[in-house]
C-alpha positions in Angstrom: -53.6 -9.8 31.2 -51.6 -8.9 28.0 -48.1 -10.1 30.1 -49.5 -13.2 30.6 -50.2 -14.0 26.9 -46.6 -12.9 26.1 -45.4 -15.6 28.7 -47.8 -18.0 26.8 -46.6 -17.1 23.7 -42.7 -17.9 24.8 -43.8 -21.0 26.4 -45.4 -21.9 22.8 -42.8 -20.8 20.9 -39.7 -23.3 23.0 -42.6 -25.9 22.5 -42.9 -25.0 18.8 -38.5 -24.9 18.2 -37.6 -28.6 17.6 -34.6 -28.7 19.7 -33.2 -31.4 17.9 -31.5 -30.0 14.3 -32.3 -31.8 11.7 -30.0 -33.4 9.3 -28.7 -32.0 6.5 -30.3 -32.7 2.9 -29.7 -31.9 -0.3 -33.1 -33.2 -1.6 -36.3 -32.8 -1.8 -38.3 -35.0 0.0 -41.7 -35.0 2.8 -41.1 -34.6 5.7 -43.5 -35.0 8.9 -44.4 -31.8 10.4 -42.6 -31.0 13.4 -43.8 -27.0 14.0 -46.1 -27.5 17.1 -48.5 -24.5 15.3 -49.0 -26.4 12.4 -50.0 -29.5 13.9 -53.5 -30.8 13.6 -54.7 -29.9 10.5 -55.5 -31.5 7.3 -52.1 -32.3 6.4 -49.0 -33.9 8.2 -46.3 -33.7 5.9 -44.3 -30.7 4.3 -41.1 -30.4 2.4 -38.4 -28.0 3.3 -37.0 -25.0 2.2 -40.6 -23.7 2.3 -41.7 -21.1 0.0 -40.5 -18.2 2.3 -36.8 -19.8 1.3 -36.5 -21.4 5.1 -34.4 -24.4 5.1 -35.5 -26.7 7.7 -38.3 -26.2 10.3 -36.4 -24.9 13.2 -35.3 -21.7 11.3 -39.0 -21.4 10.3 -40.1 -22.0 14.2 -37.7 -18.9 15.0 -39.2 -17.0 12.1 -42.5 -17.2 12.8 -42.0 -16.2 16.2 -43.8 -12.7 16.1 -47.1 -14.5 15.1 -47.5 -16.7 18.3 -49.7 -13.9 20.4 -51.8 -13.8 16.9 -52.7 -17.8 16.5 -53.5 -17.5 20.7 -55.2 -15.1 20.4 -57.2 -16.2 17.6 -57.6 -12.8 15.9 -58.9 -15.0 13.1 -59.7 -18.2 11.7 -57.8 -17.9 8.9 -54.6 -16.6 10.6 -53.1 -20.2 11.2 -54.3 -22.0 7.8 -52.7 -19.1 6.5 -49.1 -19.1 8.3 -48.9 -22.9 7.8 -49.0 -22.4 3.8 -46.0 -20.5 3.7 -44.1 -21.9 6.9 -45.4 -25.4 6.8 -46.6 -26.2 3.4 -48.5 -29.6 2.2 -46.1 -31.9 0.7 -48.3 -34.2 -1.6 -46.8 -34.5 -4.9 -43.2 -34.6 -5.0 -41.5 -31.1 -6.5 -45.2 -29.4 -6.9 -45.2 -26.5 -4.8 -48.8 -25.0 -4.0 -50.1 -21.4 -2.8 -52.3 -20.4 -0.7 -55.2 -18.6 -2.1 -55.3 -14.3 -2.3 -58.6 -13.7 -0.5 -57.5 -16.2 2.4 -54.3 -14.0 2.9 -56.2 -10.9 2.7 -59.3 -12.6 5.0 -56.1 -12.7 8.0 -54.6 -9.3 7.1 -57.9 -7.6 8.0 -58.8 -9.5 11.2 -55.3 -9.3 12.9 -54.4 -5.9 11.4 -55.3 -4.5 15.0 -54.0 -6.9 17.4 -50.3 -6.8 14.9 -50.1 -3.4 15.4 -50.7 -3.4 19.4 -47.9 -6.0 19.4 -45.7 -4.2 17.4 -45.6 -6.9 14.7 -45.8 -5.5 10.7 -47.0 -7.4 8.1 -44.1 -9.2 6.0 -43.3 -7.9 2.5 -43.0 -11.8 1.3 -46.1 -12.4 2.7 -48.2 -9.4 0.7 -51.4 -10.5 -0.7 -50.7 -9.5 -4.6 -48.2 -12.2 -4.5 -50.8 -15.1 -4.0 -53.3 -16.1 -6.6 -56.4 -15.0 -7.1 -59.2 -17.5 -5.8 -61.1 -18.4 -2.7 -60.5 -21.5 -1.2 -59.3 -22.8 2.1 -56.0 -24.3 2.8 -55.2 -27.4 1.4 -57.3 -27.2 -1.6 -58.9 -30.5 -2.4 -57.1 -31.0 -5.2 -53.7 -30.4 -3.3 -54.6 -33.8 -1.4 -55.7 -35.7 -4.4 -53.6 -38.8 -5.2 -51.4 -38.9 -8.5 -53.9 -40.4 -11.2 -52.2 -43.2 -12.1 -53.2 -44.8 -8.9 -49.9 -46.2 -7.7 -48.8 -45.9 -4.2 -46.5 -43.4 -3.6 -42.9 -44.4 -2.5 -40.5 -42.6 -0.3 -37.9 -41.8 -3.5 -37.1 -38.6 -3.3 -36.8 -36.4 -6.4 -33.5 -34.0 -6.2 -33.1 -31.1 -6.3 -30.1 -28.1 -5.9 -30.9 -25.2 -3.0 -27.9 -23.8 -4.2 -25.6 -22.4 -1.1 -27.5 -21.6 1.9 -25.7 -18.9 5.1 -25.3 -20.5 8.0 -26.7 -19.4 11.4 -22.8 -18.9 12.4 -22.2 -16.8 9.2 -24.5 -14.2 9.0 -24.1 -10.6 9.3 -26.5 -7.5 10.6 -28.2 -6.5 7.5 -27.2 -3.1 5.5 -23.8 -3.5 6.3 -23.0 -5.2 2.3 -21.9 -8.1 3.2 -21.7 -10.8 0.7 -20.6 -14.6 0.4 -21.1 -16.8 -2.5 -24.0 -14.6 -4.0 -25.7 -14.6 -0.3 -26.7 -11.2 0.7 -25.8 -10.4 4.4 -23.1 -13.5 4.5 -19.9 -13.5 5.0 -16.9 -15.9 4.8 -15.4 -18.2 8.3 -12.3 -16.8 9.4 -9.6 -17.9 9.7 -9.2 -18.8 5.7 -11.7 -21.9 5.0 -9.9 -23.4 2.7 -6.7 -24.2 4.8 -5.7 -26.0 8.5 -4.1 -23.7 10.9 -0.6 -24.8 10.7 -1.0 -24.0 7.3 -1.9 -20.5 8.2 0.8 -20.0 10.7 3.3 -21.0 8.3 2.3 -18.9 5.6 1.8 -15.6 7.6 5.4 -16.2 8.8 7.1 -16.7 5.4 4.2 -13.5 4.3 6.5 -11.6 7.3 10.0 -12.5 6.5 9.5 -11.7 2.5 7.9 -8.4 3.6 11.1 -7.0 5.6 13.8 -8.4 2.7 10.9 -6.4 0.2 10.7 -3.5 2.8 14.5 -3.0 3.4 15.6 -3.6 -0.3 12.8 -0.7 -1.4 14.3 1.6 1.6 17.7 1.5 0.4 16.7 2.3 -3.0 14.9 5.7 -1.6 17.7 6.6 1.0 20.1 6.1 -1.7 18.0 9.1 -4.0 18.0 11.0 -1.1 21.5 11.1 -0.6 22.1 12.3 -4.0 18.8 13.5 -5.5 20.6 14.9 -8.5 21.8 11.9 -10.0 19.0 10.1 -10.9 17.1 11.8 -13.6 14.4 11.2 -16.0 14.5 9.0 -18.0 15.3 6.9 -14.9 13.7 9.1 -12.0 10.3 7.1 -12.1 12.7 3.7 -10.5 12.4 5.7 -7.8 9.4 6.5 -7.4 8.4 2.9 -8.4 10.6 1.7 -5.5 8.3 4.1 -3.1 5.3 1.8 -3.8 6.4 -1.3 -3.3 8.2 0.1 0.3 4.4 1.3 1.4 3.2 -2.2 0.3 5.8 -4.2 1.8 5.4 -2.2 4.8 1.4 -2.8 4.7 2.1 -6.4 4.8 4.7 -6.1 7.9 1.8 -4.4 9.3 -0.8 -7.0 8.3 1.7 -9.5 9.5 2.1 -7.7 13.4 -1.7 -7.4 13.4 -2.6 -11.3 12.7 -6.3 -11.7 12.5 -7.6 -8.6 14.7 -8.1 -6.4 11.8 -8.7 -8.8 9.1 -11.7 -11.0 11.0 -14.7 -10.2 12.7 -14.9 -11.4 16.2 -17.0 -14.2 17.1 -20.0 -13.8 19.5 -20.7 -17.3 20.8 -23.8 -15.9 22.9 -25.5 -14.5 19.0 -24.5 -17.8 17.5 -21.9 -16.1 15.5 -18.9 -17.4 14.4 -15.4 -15.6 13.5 -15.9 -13.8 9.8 -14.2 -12.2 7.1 -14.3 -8.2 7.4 -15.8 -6.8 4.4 -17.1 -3.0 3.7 -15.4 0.3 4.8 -16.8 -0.5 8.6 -13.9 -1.2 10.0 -11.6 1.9 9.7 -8.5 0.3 10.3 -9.2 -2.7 7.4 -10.0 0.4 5.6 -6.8 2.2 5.8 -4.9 -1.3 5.2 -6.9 -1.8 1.8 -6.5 2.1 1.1 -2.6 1.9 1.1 -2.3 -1.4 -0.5 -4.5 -1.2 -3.2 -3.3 2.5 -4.2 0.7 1.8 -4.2 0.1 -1.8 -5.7 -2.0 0.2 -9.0 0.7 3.1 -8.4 4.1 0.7 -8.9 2.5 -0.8 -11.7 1.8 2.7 -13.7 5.2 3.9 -12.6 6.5 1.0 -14.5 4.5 1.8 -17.5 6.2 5.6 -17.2 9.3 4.6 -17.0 8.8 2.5 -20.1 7.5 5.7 -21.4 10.5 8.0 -20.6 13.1 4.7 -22.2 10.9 5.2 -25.3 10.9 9.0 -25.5 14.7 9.2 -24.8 15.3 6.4 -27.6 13.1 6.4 -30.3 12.1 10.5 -30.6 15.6 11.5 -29.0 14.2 13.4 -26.0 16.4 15.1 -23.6 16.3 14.7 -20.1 15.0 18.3 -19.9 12.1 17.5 -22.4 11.2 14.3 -20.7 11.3 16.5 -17.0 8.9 19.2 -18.7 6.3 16.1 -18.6 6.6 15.1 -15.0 3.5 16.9 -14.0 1.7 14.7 -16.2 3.5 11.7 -15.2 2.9 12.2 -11.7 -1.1 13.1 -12.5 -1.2 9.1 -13.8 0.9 7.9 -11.2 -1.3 8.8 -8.6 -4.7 10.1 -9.8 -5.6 6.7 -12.0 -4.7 4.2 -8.7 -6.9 7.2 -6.6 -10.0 6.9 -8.4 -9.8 3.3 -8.8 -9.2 2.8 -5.3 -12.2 5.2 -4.3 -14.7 3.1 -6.8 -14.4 -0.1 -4.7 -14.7 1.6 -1.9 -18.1 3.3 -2.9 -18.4 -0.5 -4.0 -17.8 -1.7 -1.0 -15.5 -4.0 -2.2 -13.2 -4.5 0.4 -12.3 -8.0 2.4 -10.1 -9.0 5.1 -7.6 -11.4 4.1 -6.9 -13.7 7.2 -3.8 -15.2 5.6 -1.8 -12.1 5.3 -3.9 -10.4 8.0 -4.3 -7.4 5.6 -7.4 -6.1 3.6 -7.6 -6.2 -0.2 -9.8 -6.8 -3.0 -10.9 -9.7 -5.1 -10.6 -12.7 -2.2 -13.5 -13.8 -2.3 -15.7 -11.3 -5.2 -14.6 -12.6 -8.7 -16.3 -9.7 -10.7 -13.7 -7.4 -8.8 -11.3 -9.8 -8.8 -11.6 -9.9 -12.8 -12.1 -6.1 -13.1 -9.8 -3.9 -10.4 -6.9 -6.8 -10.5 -6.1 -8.2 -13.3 -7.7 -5.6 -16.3 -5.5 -2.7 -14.9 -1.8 -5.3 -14.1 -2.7 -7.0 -17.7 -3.4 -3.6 -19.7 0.2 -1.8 -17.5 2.0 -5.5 -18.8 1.1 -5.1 -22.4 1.7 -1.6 -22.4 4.9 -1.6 -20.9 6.1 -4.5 -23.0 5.5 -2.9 -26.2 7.3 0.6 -25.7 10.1 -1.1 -23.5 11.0 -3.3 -27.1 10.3 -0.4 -29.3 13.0 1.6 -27.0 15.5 -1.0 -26.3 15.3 -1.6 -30.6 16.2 2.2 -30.8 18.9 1.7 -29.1 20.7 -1.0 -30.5 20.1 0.8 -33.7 21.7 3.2 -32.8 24.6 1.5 -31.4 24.8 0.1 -34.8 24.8 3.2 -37.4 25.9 5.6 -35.0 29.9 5.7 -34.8 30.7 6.2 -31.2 33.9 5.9 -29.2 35.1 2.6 -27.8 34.1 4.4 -24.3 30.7 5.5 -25.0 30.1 2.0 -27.1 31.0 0.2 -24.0 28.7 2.2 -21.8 25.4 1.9 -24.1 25.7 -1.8 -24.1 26.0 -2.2 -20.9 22.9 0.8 -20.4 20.5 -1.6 -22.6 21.8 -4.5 -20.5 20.7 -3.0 -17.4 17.4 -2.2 -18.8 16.5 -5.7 -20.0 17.8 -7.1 -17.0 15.5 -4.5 -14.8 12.4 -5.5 -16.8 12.6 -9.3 -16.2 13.4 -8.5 -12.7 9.7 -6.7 -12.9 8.1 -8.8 -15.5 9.1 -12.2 -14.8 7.1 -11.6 -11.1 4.5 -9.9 -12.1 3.2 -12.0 -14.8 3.2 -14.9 -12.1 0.8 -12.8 -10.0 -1.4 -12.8 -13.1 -1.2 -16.2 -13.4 -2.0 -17.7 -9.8 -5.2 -14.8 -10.0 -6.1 -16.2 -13.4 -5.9 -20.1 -11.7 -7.6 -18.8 -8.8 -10.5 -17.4 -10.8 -10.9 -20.5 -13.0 -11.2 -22.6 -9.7 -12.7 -20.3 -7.2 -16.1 -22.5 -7.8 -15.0 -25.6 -7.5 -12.9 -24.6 -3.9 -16.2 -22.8 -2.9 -18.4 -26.0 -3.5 -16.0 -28.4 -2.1 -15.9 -26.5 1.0 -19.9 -26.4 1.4 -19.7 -30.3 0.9 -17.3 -30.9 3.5 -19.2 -28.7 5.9 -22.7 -28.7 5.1 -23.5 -30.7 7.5 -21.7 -28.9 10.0 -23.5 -26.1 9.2 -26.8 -27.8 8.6 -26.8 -26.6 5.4 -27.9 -27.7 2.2 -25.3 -30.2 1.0 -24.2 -30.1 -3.1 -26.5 -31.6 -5.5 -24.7 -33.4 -8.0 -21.2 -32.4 -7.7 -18.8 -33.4 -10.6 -15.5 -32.3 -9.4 -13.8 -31.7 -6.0 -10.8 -29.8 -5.2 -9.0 -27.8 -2.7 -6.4 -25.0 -3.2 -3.1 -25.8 -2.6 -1.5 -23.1 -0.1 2.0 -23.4 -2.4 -0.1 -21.5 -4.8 -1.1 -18.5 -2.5 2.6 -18.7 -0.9 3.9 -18.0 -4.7 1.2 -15.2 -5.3 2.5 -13.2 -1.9 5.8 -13.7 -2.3 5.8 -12.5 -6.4 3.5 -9.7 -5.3 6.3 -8.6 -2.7 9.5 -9.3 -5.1 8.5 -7.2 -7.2 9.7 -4.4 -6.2 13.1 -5.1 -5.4 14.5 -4.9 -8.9 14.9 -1.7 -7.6 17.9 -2.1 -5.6 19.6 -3.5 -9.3 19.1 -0.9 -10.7 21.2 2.3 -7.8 23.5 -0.8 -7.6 27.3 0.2 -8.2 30.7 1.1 -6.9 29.4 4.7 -7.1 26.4 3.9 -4.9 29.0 2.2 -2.3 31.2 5.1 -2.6 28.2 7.8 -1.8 27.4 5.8 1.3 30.9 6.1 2.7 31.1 9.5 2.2 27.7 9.8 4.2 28.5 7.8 6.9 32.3 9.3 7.1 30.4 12.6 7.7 31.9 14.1 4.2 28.1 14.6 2.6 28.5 18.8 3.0 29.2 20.4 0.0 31.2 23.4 -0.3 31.0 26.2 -3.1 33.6 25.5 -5.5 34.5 26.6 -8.7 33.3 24.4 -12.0 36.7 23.6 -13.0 37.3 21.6 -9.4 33.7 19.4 -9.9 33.9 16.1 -10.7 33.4 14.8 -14.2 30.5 11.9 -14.7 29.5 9.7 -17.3 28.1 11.9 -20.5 24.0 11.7 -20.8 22.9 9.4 -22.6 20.2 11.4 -23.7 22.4 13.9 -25.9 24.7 11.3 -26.6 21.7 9.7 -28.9 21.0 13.5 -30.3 24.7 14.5 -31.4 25.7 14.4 -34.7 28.7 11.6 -35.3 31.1 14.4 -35.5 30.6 16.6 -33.0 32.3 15.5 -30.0 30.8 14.5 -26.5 29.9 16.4 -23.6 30.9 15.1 -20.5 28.7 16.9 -17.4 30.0 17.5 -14.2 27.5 18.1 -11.1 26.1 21.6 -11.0 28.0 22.8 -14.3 29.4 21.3 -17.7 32.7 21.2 -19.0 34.1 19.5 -22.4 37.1 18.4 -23.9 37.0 18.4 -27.5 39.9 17.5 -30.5 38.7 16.8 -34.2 37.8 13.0 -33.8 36.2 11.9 -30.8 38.4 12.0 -28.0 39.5 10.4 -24.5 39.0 12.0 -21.1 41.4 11.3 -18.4 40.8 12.8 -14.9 44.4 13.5 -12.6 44.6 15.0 -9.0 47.7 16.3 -8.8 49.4 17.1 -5.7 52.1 19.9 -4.9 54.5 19.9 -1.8 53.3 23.2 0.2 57.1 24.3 -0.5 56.5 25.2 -4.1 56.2 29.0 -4.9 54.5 28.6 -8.6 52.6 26.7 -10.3 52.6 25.9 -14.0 49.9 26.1 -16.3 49.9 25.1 -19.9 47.5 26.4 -23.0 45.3 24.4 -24.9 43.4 24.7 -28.1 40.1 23.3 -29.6 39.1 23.2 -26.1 35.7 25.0 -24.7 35.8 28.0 -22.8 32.0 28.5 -20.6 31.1 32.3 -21.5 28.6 34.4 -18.7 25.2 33.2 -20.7 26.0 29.7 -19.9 27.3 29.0 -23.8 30.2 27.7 -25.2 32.8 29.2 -27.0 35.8 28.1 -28.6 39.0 29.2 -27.4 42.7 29.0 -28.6 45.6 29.6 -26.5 49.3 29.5 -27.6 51.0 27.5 -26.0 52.7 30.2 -23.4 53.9 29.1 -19.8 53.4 31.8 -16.9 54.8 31.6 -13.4 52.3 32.3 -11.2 53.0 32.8 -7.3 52.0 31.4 -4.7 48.4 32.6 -3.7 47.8 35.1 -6.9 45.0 32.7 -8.1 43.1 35.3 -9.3 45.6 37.0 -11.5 45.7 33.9 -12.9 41.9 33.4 -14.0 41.9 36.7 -15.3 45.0 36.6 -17.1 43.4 33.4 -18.9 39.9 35.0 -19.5 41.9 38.1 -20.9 43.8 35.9 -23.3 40.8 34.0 -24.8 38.6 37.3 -25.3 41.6 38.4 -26.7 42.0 35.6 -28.5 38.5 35.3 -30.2 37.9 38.9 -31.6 41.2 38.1 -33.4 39.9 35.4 -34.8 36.0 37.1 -35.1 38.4 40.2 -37.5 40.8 37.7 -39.3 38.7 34.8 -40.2 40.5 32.9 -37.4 37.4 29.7 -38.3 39.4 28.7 -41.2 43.0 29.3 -39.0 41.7 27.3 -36.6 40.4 24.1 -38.4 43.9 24.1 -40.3 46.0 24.5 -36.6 43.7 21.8 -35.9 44.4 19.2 -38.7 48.4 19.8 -38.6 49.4 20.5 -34.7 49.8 19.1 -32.0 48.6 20.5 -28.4 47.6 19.9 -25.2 44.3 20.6 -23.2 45.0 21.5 -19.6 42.1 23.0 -17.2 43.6 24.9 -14.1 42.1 24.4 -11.3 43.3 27.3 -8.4 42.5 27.4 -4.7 43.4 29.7 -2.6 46.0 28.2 -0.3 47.0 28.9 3.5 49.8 29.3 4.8 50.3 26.5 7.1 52.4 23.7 6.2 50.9 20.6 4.6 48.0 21.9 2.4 49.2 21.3 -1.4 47.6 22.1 -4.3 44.8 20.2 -6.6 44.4 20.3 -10.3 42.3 18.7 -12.2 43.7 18.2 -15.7 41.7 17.2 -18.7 44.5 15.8 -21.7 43.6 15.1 -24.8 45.5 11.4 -25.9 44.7 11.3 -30.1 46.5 13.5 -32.4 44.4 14.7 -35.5 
C-alpha cells in the first residue's frame, strides 16, 4: 500500500513541475499559480522569489517535493494551506509580503510529525514555527484579500525590484565543500573564463606558454651559472640567486598549468545532474592544490628576496658591512624568505581560498574573491615595493657619496660606477614589471563588479535567472589586460640573467663544457686575481691601499699611493736550466695565522735550477723572517717608510711548479709589478 502512494506521489510531483521554464524577470510582479498543489484555494496569484528565496515556481515544485506523500495523505488540514504560504504565497498588494500565522505552522508540525518521520522527511529549519508570527488565523487572512483603500482598480504595472544574483541550476556545487560565486554560498564560477570567447582563450594560454619557457630558461641559466661557480656570487648579491629560484618554480608552474589546459583548473560537467563545467575552488582537488601551493609560495618568496637583497645593498653601503657580516645574517634572511610566503600560503588554504584559473590552467588566489584579492596580493607586493624602494635609494645614495669624497683609483672609480649602474638597471628590470602587476590587479578590482553584473545581464536569461535591476554601466574586460598581467608576472624574473651577464660568465661556461671545470690544489701564488670586494673597498681608509682577492686565498700589491695591478703569464722554453726571481719591497708576505706582514727584500738575484722549487720558497721565507726581526730590533718602520718615499723597486711574486722532465712543459709565473714610483 505504502509503494503505491510513493508512485502517486511521483505521478503528482511531474504533474506539479511546470515543464515549461519560465522567463526570466527582474521584477516583481503576480503571477498566476502554476504549482498543481496549490491550486484551488482562495487565491490564484503569487509573486516569485517566494519567501523561502525560490526564484520561480519550478525550483519550488522540485523543492517541495518531499511533502507530496504528506498533502495525499492528508495527515492534516492544515498541511497544504500551510506549504502554499511559503511556496506559493498570495500576491495581492504589490511588494507586501505576508506570513502565515505561528499556530497554523505548529497545528501541521503536530499532525504530520509521524507520517514525516515514516517517510524519512525532517522538518525544514526555514520553516520552524518561531519564525512565523504569533496569531491564529487561516491562510489567506481576510485582510490579505482586501482591496487597496483607495478603491482604484489595480493595473498590471509592476513595481521593481533587485533579487540581486541568483546560482544557476548549472552552477551549483554539493554543499560543505566552500564554494563561493558572487557572495552565493555553494556557487561557483562557468568554466572556461566567462568573461572571454574561446579563441580568446586559446590564444592567451598559448602566449601564457611561450612567455613561461623564455621566463623558465632565462631563470635556469641564472641558477646553473651559481652552480658552476658557487663561490663567486656572495652576499651582498647571493639573494639574485635565490630570487632567480622563485621565479624558475613559477615559470615552470605555468608551463605546467599550460600542458594541463582546463583538467586541473575546471570542474567537469555532468550533463545527466544538470551541471555545467566550474571553476575549482577549495583544497579538494589535490593537484589544484599543489599548483596554488607552489605558485603562491615562490611568487610571495621572489618578492621578499627582492626586499633582502635591497637589504644586503643597504647594509654593505650605508653601515659599511662586509660580506662576512652580511653572511652571519643569512639564517635570518632565509627565515623571511621562506617562512613569511609559508604562513601566508597556509592561511588561504585554511581559508579555503583557492580557484582554478581556466586561462592559464593553473590555481591561484584572488580571481574571483576580492577581499583576498585585496589582502594576500596586493598588501604583501605593495608593502615588498615600498620597502624595497626606500633602502635601494638610501644605498645607491651611499654609494655615490662615497664615490664622491672617497679618493679611489681611476680603476676602482671605474668599477663602482659601473656597480651602481648595474644596480639601478637590475631594479627597473624588477620594478618597472612589478608595479604593472599591481596596476592591472588594482583595475581589476575597481571593475570586477561591473564585469560580474554585465555578465549576469547577458546571461540571465540563459540561466533563468534574475536579470539586473537598474544597471548604470556595462563593461567587459579586455583580454589585453590579463595578457599584460601574465606576461609582467612572468618577466619578472628574468632581470636575473642581467645581472651573471659578462665575459666572465661566457668564459666559465667554456671551461665547463671544454671539460676544464676540475680544480687542482695549487699554491696561492698561482690563483687567479679578481676584482677587489666592494665591500672593504667602502671600509678602507683613503690611504691604505686595496686588496685584491684571489679564489680560495688573498694576495696584495701595495706601494705608498694607490697602485696598479697587472697580471703576466710568462712562459719558459723547457730548455732553460734556471729561473730568475727578483725581490720586492712594500709588498705583503701571508704569515701561517692567515695575517699579513710586511716584507722587504733587497733586491738580490738567485739562480735557481731546474726543479729545486722548494729551495727556492724557503730561501724566500728565510729571507723575509730574516728580514723582519731586523727591522722588529733596529726600528726598521721608520727605514722602511724613508726606502719607501726615495727608491725605486719592483714587486715580483714567484710562482714555482714542479716541472717534468719531458719536453714541452714550460714554466708559469704569475708576476704582480708595481707601475707608480713614490
Amino acid at each position: 500500500m505504502d509503494l503505491l502512494w510513493v508512485l502517486y506521489s511521483m505521478l503528482t510531483v511531474c504533474m506539479a513541475i511546470n515543464l515549461e521554464a519560465p522567463g526570466s524577470h527582474s521584477m516583481f510582479t503576480c503571477e498566476p499559480i502554476t504549482l498543481r498543489m496549490c491550486q484551488g484555494l482562495s487565491y490564484n496569484t503569487t509573486f516569485m522569489p517566494n519567501l523561502l528565496n525560490h526564484y520561480d515556481q519550478q525550483t519550488a515544485a522540485l523543492a517541495m517535493e518531499p511533502f507530496h506523500p504528506m498533502v495525499n495523505l492528508e495527515c492534516s488540514t492544515e498541511i497544504r494551506p500551510f506549504l502554499c504560504a511559503l511556496y506559493a504565497p498570495v500576491c495581492t498588494e504589490y511588494g507586501r509580503v505576508t506570513l502565515p500565522c505561528r499556530h497554523l505552522c505548529q497545528r501541521a508540525k503536530s499532525d504530520c510529525y509521524k507520517l514525516m518521520d515514516m517517510f524519512g522527511v525532517s522538518w525544514p529549519d526555514e520553516m520552524e514555527c518561531n519564525r512565523f508570527p504569533e496569531c491564529d488565523e487561516s491562510y489567506p487572512r481576510a485582510i490579505d484579500l482586501l482591496p487597496h483603500s483607495d478603491g482604484t482598480e489595480e493595473t498590471p504595472s509592476p513595481v521593481q525590484r533587485d533579487y540581486g544574483f541568483w546560482c544557476p541550476r548549472e552552477l551549483k556545487i554539493e554543499p560543505d565543500m566552500g564554494y563561493s560565486f558572487m557572495g552565493v554560498r555553494d556557487c561557483s564560477p562557468p568554466c572556461p573564463n566567462m568573461y572571454f570567447r574561446k579563441d580568446e582563450l586559446i590564444f592567451a594560454r598559448y602566449f601564457i606558454g611561450v612567455i613561461s619557457i623564455v621566463c623558465l630558461s632565462a631563470t635556469l641559466f641564472t641558477f646553473l651559472t651559481f652552480l658552476i661557480d658557487v663561490g663567486r656570487f656572495r652576499y651582498p648579491e647571493r639573494p639574485i640567486i635565490f630570487y632567480a629560484v622563485c621565479y624558475m618554480m613559477v615559470s615552470l608552474v605555468f608551463f605546467l598549468g599550460f600542458l594541463l589546459e582546463e583538467r586541473v583548473s575546471c570542474n567537469s560537467a555532468s550533463p545527466g545532474r544538470f551541471r555545467a563545467s566550474t571553476v575549482t575552488q577549495g583544497s579538494h582537488n589535490k593537484a589544484c592544490t599543489l599548483l596554488f601551493m607552489t605558485l603562491y609560495f615562490f611568487t610571495m618568496a621572489g618578492s621578499v628576496w627582492w626586499v633582502i637583497l635591497t637589504i644586503t645593498w643597504f647594509l654593505a653601503a650605508v653601515p659599511k658591512w662586509g660580506s662576512e657580516a652580511i653572511e652571519k645574517k643569512a639564517l635570518l634572511f632565509h627565515a623571511v624568505a621562506w617562512g613569511v610566503p609559508g604562513a601566508l600560503t597556509i592561511t588561504l588554504m585554511a581559508m579555503n581560498k583557492i580557484e582554478g584559473d581556466s586561462m592559464s590552467g593553473v590555481c591561484f588566489v584572488g580571481l574571483y574573491d576580492l577581499m583576498a584579492l585585496r589582502w594576500f596580493l596586493l598588501v604583501p607586493l605593495a608593502l615588498d615595493v615600498v620597502v624595497g624602494v626606500v633602502l635601494l635609494l638610501a644605498g645607491v645614495a651611499a654609494l655615490n657619496r662615497v664615490r664622491m669624497e672617497i679618493p679611489l683609483e681611476k680603476e676602482n672609480q671605474d668599477k663602482l660606477v659601473k656597480f651602481m649602474i648595474r644596480i639601478a638597471v637590475f631594479s627597473v628590470l624588477y620594478l618597472v614589471p612589478l608595479l604593472t602587476v599591481i596596476g592591472c590587479y588594482l583595475y581589476e578590482q575597481s571593475h570586477r563588479s561591473v564585469w560580474e553584473t554585465t555578465w549576469v545581464q547577458e546571461r540571465c536569461r540563459e540561466y533563468h535567472i534574475p536579470c539586473p535591476f537598474q544597471v548604470e554601466q556595462t563593461s567587459r574586460p579586455d583580454i589585453a589586460l590579463f595578457l599584460i598581467k601574465y606576461l609582467m608576472m612572468l618577466v619578472v624574473g628574468i632581470p636575473s640573467v642581467f645581472w651573471v651577464g659578462s665575459k666572465k660568465t661566457c668564459f666559465e661556461w667554456a671551461s665547463f663544457f671544454n671539460g676544464h671545470r676540475k680544480k687542482e690544489a695549487v699554491h696561492e701564488s698561482r690563483q687567479v686575481l679578481q676584482e677587489p670586494d666592494f665591500t672593504q673597498l667602502l671600509l678602507r681608509d683613503a690611504n691604505t691601499p686595496v686588496v685584491r682577492k684571489s679564489r680560495g686565498t688573498s694576495t696584495q700589491g701595495t706601494s705608498t699611493h694607490a697602485s696598479s695591478t697587472h697580471l703576466a703569464m710568462l712562459d719558459e722554453p723547457p730548455s732553460a736550466s734556471t729561473s730568475r726571481a727578483s725581490s720586492f719591497h712594500g709588498s705583503l708576505h701571508r704569515s701561517r695565522d692567515g695575517r699579513y706582514t710586511a716584507c722587504s727584500y733587497r733586491g738580490v738575484e738567485e739562480r735557481v735550477p731546474q726543479g729545486s722549487t722548494l729551495r727556492l720558497n724557503d730561501s724566500l721565507q728565510h729571507c723575509a723572517l730574516n728580514r723582519l726581526d731586523s727591522q722588529s730590533r733596529h726600528g726598521s718602520l721608520q727605514r722602511l717608510e724613508s726606502q719607501s718615499r726615495h727608491s725605486s723597486m719592483r714587486d715580483l711574486s714567484i710562482t714555482a711548479q714542479a716541472i717534468q722532465s719531458s719536453p714541452g712543459n714550460g714554466i708559469h709565473r704569475v708576476v704582480e709589478e708595481d707601475a707608480t714610483k713614490a
